[in-house]
DRENPA-3360 file (N, C-alpha, C; in nm, 2 decimals, always signed):
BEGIN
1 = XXXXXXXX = +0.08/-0.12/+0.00/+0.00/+0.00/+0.00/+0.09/+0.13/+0.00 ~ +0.19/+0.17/+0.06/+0.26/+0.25/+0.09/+0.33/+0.29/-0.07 ~ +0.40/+0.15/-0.12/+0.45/+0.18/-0.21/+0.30/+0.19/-0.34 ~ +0.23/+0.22/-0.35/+0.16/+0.28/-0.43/+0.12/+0.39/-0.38 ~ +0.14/+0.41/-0.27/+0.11/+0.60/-0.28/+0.24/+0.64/-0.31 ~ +0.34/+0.57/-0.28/+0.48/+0.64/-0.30/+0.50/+0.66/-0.47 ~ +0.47/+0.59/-0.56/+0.50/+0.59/-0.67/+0.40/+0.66/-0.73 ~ +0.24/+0.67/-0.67/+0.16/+0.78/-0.70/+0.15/+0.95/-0.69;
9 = XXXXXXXX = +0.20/+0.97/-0.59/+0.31/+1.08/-0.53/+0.39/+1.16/-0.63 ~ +0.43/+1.06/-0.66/+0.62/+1.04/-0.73/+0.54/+1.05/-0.90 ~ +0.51/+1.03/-1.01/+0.50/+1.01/-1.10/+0.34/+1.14/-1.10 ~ +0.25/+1.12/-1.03/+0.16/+1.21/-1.09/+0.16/+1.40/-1.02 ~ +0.23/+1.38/-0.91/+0.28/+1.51/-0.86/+0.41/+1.54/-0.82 ~ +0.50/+1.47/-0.88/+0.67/+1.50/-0.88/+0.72/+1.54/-0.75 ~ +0.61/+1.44/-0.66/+0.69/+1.47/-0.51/+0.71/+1.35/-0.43 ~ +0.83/+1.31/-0.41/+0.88/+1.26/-0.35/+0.87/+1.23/-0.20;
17 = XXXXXXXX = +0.78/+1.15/-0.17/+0.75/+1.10/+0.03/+0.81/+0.96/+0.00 ~ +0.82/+0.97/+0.16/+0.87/+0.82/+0.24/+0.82/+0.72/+0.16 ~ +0.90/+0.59/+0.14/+0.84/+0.48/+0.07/+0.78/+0.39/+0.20 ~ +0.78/+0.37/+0.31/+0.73/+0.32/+0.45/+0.62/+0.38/+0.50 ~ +0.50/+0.31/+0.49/+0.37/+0.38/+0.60/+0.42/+0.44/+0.71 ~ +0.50/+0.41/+0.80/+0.59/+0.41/+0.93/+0.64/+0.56/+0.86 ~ +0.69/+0.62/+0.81/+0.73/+0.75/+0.79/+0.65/+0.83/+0.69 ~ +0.56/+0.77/+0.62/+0.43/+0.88/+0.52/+0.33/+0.89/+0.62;
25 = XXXXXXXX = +0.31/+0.84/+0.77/+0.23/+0.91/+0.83/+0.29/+1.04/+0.93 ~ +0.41/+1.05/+0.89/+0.54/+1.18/+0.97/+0.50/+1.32/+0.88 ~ +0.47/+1.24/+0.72/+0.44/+1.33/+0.63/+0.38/+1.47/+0.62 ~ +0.41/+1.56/+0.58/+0.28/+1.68/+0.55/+0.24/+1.70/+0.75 ~ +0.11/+1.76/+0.75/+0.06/+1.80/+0.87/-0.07/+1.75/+0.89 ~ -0.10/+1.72/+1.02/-0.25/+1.63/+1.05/-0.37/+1.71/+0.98 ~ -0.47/+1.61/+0.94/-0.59/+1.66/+0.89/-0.69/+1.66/+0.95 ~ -0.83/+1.73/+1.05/-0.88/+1.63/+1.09/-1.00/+1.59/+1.00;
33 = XXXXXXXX = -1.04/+1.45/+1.04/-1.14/+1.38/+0.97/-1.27/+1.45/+0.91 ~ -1.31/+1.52/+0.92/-1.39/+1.64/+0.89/-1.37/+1.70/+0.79 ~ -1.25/+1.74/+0.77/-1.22/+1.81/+0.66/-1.06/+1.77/+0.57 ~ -1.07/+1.66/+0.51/-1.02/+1.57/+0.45/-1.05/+1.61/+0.26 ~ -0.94/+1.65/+0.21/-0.92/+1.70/+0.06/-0.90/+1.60/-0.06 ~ -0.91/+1.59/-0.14/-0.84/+1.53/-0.22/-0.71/+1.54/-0.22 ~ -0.64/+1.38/-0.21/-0.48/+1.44/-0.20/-0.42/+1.37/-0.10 ~ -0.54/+1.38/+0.03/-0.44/+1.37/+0.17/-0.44/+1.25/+0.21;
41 = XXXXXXXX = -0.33/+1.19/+0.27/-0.30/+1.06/+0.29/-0.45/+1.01/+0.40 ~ -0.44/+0.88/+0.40/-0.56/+0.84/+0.53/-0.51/+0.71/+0.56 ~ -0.46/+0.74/+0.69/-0.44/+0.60/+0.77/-0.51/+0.49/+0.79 ~ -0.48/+0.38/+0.87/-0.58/+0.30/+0.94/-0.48/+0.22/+1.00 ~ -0.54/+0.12/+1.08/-0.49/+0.07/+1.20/-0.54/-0.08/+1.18 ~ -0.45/-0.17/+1.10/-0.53/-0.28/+1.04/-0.49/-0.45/+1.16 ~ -0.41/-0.41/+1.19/-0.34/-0.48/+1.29/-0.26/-0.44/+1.39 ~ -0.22/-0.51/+1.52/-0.13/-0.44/+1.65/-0.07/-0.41/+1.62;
49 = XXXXXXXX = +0.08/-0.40/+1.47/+0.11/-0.33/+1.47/+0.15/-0.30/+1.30 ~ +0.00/-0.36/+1.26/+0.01/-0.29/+1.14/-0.08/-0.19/+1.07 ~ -0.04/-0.13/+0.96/-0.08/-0.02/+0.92/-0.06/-0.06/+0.80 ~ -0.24/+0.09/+0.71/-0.25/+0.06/+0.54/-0.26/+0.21/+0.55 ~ -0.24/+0.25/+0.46/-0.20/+0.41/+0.42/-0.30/+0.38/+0.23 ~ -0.38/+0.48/+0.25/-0.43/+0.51/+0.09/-0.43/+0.67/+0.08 ~ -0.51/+0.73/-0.05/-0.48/+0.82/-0.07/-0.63/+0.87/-0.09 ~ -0.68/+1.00/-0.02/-0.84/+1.04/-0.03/-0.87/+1.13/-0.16;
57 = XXXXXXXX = -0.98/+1.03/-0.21/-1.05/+1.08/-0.31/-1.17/+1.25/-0.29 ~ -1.24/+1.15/-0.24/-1.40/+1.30/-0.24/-1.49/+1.20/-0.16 ~ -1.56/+1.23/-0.06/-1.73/+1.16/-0.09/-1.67/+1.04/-0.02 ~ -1.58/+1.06/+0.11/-1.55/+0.95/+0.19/-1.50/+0.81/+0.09 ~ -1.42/+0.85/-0.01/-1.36/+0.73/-0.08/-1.18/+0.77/-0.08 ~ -1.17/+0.64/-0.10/-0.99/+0.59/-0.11/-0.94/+0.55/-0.18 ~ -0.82/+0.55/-0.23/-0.76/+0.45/-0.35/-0.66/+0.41/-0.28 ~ -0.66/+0.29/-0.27/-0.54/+0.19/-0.19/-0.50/+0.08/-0.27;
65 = XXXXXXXX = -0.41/+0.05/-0.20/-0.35/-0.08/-0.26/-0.35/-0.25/-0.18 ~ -0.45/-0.34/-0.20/-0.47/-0.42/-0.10/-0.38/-0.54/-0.19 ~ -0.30/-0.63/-0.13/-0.21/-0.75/-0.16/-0.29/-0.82/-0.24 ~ -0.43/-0.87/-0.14/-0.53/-0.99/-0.25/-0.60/-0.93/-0.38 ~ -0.57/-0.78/-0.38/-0.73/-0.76/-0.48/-0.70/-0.62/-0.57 ~ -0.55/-0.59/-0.52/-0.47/-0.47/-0.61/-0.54/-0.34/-0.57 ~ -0.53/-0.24/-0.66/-0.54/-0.11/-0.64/-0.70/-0.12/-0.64 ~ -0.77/-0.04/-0.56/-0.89/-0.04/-0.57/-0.90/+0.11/-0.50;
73 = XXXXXXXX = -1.09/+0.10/-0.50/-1.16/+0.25/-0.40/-1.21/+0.14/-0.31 ~ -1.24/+0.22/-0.18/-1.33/+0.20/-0.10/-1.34/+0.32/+0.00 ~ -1.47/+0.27/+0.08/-1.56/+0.35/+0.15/-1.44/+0.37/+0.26 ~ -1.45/+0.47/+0.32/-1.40/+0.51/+0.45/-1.52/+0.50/+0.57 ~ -1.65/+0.48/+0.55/-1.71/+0.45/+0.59/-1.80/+0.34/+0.62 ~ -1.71/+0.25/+0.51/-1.75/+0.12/+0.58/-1.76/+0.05/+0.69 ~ -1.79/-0.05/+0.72/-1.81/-0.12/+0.85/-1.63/-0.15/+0.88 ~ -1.58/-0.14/+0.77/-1.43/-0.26/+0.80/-1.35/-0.15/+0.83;
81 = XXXXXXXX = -1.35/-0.04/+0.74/-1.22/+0.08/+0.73/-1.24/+0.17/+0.85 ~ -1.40/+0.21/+0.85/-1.45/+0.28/+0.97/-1.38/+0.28/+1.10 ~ -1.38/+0.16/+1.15/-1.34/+0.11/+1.29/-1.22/+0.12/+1.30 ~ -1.12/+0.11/+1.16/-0.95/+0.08/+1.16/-0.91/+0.26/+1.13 ~ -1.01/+0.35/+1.12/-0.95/+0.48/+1.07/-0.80/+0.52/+1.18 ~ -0.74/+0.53/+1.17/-0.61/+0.64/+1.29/-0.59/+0.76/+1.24 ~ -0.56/+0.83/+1.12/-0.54/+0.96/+1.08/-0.52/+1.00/+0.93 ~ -0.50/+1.12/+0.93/-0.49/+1.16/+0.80/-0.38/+1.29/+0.80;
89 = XXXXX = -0.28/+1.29/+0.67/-0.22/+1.37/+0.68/-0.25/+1.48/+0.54 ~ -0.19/+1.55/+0.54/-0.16/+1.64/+0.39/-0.05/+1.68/+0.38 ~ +0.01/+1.65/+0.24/+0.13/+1.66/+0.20/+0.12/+1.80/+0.09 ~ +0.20/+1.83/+0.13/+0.25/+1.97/+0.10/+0.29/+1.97/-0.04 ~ +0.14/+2.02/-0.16/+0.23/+1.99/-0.30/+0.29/+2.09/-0.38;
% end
């Protein structure tokens, strides 16, 4: 996941972040959940101590990158994502 926001980043806005979830949530400055842009990273809290990082669309949607099922959207307000939200940042473009 990380490394498709990194190369997303990197190729569609010529900016270069952390290739590690662990340092693209250091990224840019907190967002809070309320007011969430197109653009800004969105955490979650998927395991004790893991973490999925996507990238926020509009209208409570994400573009991530899941292992079983590749680049997709989903709800940030699903039942699954909902519960695992931790934060969001904005990176400075």
């Amino acid at each position: 996941c990380s490394g498709f926001v990194h190369i997303t980043f990197l190729s569609e806005f010529g900016i270069r972040i952390p290739r590690s979830t662990r340092l693209q949530d250091r990224t840019g400055s907190g967002v809070p959940r309320g007011d969430l842009r197109a653009g800004d990273l969105v955490f979650f809290k998927t395991g004790f101590n893991t973490r999925h990082v996507g990238i926020y669309i509009e209208k409570r949607l994400f573009i991530h990158a899941a292992k079983s099922r590749g680049v997709m959207v989903s709800r940030m307000d699903n039942d699954y994502w909902s519960k695992r939200y931790w934060k969001a940042v904005r990176v400075d473009l």
